[in-house]
C-alpha positions in Angstrom: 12.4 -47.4 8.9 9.4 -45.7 11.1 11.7 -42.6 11.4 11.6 -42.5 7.9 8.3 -43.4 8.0 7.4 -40.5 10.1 9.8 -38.1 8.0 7.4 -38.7 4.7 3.9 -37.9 7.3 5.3 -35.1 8.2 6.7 -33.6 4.4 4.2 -31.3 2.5 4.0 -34.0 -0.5 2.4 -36.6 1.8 -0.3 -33.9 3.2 -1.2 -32.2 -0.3 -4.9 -32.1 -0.9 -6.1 -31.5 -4.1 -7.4 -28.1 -3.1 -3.9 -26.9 -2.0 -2.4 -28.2 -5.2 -5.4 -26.2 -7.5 -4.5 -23.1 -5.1 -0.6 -23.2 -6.6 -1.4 -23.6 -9.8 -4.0 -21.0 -9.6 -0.7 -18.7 -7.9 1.4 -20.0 -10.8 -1.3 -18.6 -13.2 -1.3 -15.7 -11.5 2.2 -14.9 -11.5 2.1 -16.4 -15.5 -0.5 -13.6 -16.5 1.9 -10.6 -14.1 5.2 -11.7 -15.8 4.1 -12.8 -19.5 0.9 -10.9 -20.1 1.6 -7.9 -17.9 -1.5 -7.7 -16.3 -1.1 -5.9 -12.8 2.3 -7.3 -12.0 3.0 -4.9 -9.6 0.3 -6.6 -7.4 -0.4 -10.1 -9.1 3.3 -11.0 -8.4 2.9 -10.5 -4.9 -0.3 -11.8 -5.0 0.5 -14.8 -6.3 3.5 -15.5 -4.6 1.5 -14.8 -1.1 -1.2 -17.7 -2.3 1.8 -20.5 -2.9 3.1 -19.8 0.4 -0.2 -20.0 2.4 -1.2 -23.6 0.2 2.4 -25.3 1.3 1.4 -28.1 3.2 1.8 -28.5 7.2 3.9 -24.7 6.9 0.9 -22.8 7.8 2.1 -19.4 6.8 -1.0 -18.2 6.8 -2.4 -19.5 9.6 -3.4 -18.2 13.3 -1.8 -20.1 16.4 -5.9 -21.4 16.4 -6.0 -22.7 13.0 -2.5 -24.3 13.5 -3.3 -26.0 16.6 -6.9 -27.6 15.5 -5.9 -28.3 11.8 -2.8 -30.2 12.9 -5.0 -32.1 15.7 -7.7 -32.7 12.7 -4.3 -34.9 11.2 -3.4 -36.5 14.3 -6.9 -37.8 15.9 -7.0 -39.8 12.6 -3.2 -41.0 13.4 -1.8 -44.6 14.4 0.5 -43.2 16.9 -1.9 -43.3 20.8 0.6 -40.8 21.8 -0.7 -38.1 19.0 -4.1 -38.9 19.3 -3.5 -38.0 23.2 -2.0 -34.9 22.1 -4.8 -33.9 20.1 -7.1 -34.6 22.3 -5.7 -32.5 24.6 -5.6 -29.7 22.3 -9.4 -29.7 21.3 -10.5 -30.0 24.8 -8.0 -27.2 25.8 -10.0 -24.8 23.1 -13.4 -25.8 23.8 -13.0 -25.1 27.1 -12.0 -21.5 25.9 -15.1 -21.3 23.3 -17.2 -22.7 26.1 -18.8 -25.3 24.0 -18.6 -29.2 23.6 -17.7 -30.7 21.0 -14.6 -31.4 20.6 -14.5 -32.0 16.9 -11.8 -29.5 15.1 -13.7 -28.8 12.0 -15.8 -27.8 14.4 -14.5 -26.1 16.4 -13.4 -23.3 13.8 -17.0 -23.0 12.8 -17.5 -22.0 16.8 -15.0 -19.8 16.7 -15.7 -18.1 13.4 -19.1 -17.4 15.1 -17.9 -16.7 19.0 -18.1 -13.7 20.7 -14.2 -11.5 20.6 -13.8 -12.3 23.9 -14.2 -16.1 23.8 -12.1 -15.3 20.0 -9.3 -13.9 22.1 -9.1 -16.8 24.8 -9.1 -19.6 22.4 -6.3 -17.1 20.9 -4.3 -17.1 24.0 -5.1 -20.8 24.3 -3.5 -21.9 21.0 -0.6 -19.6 21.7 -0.4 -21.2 25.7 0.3 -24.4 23.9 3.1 -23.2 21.8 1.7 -23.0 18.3 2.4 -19.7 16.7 1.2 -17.5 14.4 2.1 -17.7 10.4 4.4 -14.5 9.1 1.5 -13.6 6.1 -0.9 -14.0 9.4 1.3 -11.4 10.7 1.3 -9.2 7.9 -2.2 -9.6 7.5 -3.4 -8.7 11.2 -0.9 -5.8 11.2 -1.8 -4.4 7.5 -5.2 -5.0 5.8 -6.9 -6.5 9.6 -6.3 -3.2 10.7 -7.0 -1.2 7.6 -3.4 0.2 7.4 -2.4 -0.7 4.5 -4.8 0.0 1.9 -4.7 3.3 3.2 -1.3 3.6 3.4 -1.8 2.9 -0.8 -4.3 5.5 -1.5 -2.1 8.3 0.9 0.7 7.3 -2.5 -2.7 7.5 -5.3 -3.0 10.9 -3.6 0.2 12.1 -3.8 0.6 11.1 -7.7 -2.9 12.6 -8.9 -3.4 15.5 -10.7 -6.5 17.2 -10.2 -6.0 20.0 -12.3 -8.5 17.9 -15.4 -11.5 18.0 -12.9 -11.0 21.8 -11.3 -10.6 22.5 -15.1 -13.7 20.9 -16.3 -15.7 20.4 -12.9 -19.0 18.6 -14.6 -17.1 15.4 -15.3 -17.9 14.8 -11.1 -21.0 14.0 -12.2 -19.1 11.2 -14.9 -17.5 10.2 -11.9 -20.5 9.8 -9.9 -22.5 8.1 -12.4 -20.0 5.3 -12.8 -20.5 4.1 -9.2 -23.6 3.0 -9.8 -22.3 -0.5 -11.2 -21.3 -0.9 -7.0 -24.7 -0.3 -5.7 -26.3 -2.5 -8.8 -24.2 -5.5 -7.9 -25.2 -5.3 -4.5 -28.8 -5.8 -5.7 -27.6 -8.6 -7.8 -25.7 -10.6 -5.3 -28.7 -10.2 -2.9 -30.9 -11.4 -5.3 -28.6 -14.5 -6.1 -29.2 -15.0 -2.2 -32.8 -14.7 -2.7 -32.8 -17.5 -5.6 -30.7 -19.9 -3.5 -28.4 -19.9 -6.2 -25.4 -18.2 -3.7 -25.6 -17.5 0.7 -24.1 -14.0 0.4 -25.0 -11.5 3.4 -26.1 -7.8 2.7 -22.2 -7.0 4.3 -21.3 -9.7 1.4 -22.8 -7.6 -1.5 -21.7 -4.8 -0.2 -18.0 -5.4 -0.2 -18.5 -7.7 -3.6 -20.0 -4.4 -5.1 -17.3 -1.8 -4.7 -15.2 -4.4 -7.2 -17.5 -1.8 -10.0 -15.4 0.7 -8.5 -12.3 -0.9 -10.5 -10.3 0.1 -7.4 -8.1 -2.3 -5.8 -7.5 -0.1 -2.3 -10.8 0.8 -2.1 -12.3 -3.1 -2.7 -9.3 -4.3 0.1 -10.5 -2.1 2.6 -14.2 -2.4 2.4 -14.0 -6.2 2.4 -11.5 -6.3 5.3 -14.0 -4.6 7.3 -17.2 -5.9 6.0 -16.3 -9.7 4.5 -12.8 -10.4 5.2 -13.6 -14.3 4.5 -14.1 -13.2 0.8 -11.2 -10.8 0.8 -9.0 -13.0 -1.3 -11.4 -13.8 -4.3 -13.0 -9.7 -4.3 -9.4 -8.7 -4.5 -8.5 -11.1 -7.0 -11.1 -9.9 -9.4 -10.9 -6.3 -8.6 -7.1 -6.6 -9.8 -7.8 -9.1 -12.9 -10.6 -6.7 -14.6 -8.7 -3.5 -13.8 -5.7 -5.4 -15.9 -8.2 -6.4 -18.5 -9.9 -2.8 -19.0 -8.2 -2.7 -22.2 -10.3 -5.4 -23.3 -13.8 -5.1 -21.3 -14.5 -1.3 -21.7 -14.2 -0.9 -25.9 -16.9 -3.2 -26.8 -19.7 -1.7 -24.4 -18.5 2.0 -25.5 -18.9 1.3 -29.2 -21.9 -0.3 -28.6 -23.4 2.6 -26.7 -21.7 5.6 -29.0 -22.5 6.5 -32.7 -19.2 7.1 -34.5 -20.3 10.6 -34.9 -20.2 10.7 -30.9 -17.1 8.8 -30.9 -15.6 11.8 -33.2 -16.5 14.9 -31.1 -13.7 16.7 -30.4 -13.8 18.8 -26.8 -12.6 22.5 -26.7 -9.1 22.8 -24.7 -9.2 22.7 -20.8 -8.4 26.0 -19.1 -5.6 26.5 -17.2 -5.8 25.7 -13.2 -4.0 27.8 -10.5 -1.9 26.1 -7.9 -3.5 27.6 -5.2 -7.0 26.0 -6.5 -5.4 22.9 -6.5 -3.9 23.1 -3.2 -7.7 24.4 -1.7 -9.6 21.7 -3.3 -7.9 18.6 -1.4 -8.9 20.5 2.0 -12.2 21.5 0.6 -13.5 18.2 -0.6 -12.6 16.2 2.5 -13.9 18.8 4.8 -16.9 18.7 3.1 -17.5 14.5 2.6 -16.1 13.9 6.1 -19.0 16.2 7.4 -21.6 14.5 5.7 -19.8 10.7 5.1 -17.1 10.2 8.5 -17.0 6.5 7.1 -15.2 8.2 4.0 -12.8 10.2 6.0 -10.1 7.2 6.1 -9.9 6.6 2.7 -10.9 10.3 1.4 -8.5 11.4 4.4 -5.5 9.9 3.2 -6.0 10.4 -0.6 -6.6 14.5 0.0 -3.1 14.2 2.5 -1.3 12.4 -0.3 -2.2 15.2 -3.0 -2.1 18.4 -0.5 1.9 17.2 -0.3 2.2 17.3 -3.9 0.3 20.3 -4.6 2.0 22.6 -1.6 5.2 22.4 -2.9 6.6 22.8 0.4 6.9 19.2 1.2 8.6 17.5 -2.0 10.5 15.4 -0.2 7.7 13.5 2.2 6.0 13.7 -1.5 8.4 12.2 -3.4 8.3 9.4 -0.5 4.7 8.6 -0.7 4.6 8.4 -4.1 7.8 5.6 -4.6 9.4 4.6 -1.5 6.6 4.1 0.5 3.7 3.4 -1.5 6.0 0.4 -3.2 7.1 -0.8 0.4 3.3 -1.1 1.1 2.4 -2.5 -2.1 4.9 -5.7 -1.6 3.0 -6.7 2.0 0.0 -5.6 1.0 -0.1 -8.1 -2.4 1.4 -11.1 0.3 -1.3 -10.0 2.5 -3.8 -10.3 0.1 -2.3 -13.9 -1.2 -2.8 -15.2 2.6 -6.2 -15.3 2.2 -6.1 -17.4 -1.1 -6.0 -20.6 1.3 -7.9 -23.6 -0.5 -10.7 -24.2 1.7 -12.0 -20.3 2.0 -11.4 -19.7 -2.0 -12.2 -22.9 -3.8 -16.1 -21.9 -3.1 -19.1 -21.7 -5.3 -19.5 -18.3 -4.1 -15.9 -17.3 -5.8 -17.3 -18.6 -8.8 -20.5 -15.6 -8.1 -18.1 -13.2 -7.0 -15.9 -13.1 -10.1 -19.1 -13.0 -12.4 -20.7 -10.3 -10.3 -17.2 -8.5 -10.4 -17.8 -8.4 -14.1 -21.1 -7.4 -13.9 -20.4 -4.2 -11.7 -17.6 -3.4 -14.1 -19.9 -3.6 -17.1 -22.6 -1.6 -15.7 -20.0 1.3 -14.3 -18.7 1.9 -17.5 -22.2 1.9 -19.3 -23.3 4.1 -17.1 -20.9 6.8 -17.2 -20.9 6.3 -21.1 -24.7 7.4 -20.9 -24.1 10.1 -18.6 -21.4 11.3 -20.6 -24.6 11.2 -23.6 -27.0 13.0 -21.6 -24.4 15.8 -20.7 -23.3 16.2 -24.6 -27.0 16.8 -24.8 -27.5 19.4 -22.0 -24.2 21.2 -22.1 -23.5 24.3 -23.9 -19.5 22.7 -24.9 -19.7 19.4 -26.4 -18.9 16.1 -24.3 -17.5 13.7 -26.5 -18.9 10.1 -24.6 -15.9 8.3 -24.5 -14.9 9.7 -21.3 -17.5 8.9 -19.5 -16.2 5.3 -19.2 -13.1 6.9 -17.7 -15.9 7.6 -14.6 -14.7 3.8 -12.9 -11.4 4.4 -11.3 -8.8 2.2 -13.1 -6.4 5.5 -13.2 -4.7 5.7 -15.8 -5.8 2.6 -17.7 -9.5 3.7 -17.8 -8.7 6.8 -19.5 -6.3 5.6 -22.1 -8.9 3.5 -23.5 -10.9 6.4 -24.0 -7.9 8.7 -25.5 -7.7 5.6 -27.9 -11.0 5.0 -29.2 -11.3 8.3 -29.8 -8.1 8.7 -31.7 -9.6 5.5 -34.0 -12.4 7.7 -34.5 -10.6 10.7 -35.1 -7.0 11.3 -35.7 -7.2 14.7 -34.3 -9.3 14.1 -30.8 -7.0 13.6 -28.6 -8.7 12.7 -25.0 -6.4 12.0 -22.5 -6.8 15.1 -20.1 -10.3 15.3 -20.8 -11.0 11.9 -19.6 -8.8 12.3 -16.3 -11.4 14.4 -15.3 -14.0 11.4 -15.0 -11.1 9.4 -13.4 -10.1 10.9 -11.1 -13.4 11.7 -10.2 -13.6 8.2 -9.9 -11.1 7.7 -7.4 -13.4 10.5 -5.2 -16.9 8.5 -6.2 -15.4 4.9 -4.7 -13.9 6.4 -1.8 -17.2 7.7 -1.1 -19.2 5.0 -1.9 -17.1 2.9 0.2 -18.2 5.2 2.6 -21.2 5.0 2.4 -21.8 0.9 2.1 -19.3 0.4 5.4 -21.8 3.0 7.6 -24.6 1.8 6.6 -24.0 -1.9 6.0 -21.9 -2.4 8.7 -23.2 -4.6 11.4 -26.3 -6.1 9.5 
């Protein structure tokens, strides 16, 4: 009877708290809106598949050999059995003698870790690992993917590789669409330090920063600059960088009508020109030389983008091409989404501050796309060919999504206006303006 006993301590049902089980459904949800509603399966499923696995009880997929080893002493100090306690005990002092602290508390002993120098990080590491706990496989792909920085890079090398630039060399003002639209990532960083300032949230400059680039609407971009400047808050930023990129559709209309006359809505734009193969095969080369010089920050991201779409524009390399753009970028995309669900572990996500990150996510969004919409205004003003607004919400860099939505509001407008290329220009610009903005935040944020 006590081994049977010990069999139910021991299952994942007896050990379920409350947060775990609100972590599942929110990964059932997630997986719900991918399969049913369609919104970003190709990364929700993954996604939410990662966050059931790292809220199973006592499997600690997603756990270090650390968090193993002090979380499962947290469960035995409070235990019947003297033998388990021992162990425990044994445990905790083992890893504060490694952090060179006292207490020998577990809770608190992650809090001293979380705030310990690398070196002390790495001998608790070596500790935990002395004493035979090991590490979880998404810990694994996590360390080895998005820890190092691999993966999302990896992803925009693929974005590279299927992006056409031939819109933006053909109509070379919509940079400036482009441009405009980042400034939803620098606003929210205002906004999230000022929730600091209120009391309302505890987010750090680094904080803002990576919550910000979610105005990009770029998924790679917002993975990267959290894992380097708030990878504690990498779950719920890449959560809501996803969700609004699948709900453009529904978030960008409303602010473009409200900012466009239907006479605007109706312009129709002369044809782009045609653009040579060896332009497009110089400007790759060009516009990373030319960044990296004045951004390095932006060379990883920028770096691997330009790479990506040199290989499809030389037309000497079809094959490595063809690779980055299916094989390879939907290899990454699978451990990448896991990745990414490994971080949606109850205690770091069921936070007031997701709560501020998802509404700031929002925000940024909002204010990207009214900004490029009144760029997009000021240029149909100023420009000798008219700009029809609606592609300057195209500016954020939901490619293609953003631009679709423009191609339809348009047609609405007008039958006969038909947007698409025109508004690729902006988007893809896009792309350039949040890998540079990325950039930017990770050099100059880094470290505060």
């Amino acid at each position: 009877m006590e081994k049977l006993y010990a069999l139910w301590q021991g299952s994942g049902l007896y050990n379920l708290g409350f947060g775990q089980f609100a972590m599942i459904v929110i990964g059932l949800l997630l997986l719900f809106l991918a399969i049913r509603k369609n919104f970003e399966p190709l990364l929700l499923v993954p996604i939410g598949f990662g966050g059931i696995l790292a809220n199973i009880p006592e499997a600690g997929l997603a756990f270090s050999a650390l968090d193993k080893a002090l979380y499962q002493a947290a469960s035995y100090l409070v235990s019947d059995d003297i033998g388990l306690q021992q162990h425990a005990q044994h445990v905790v002092t083992a890893i504060a003698g490694a952090l060179q602290v006292k207490t020998t508390d577990p809770m608190l002993l992650l809090k001293e870790y979380a705030s310990a120098s690398q070196h002390l990080q790495m001998a608790a590491m070596n500790t935990a690992l002395d004493l035979q706990y090991n590490h979880g496989v998404l810990y694994y792909f996590y360390s080895v993917g998005i820890g190092s920085g691999v993966f999302p890079l990896l992803i925009f090398m693929g974005v590279g590789a299927m992006t056409d630039f031939g819109p933006l060399l053909a109509n070379p003002k919509t940079l400036f669409l482009g441009a405009a639209a980042q400034f939803g990532i620098f606003a929210t960083v205002l906004g999230a330090l000022g929730l600091s300032a209120t009391g309302l949230m505890d987010f750090s400059v680094a904080d803002a920063a990576a919550i910000g680039i979610i105005g990009g609407a770029d998924g790679p971009t917002a993975i990267y600059v959290s894992s380097v400047l708030a990878p504690h808050l990498l779950g719920a930023i890449a959560i809501a960088a996803y969700s609004y990129m699948a709900l453009v559709p529904l978030i960008q209309p409303p602010i473009m009508r409200a900012l466009t006359t239907e006479a605007e809505r109706k312009i129709e734009m002369t044809q782009l020109r045609h653009v040579s193969k060896t332009e497009k095969i110089c400007f790759p080369l060009v516009l990373l030389i030319l960044v990296a010089l004045f951004i390095p920050d932006a060379a990883p991201l920028l770096g691997m983008f330009c790479f990506g779409n040199l290989m499809r524009e030389c037309g000497v390399v079809d094959r490595l091409s063809d690779t980055a753009q299916n094989a390879l970028i939907n290899i990454v995309t699978i451990f990448l989404g896991l990745s990414v669900g490994s971080k949606l572990v109850a205690d770091k996500f069921l936070q007031t501050e997701t709560l501020g990150i998802l509404a700031l996510g929002i925000v940024a969004f909002a204010i990207g796309t009214a900004t490029g919409v009144l760029m997009a205004k000021v240029m149909n003003k100023v420009s000798k060919h008219k700009v029809n607004p609606l592609i300057g919400s195209a500016g954020v860099s939901a490619v293609p999504m953003a631009a679709r939505v423009s191609n339809k509001l348009g047609l609405e407008a007008n039958p006969h206006n038909f947007l698409l290329m025109h508004a690729m220009g902006p988007n893809v610009a896009g792309v350039i303006g949040s890998a540079v903005a990325a950039g930017v935040m990770i050099k100059y944020v880094s470290g505060l």
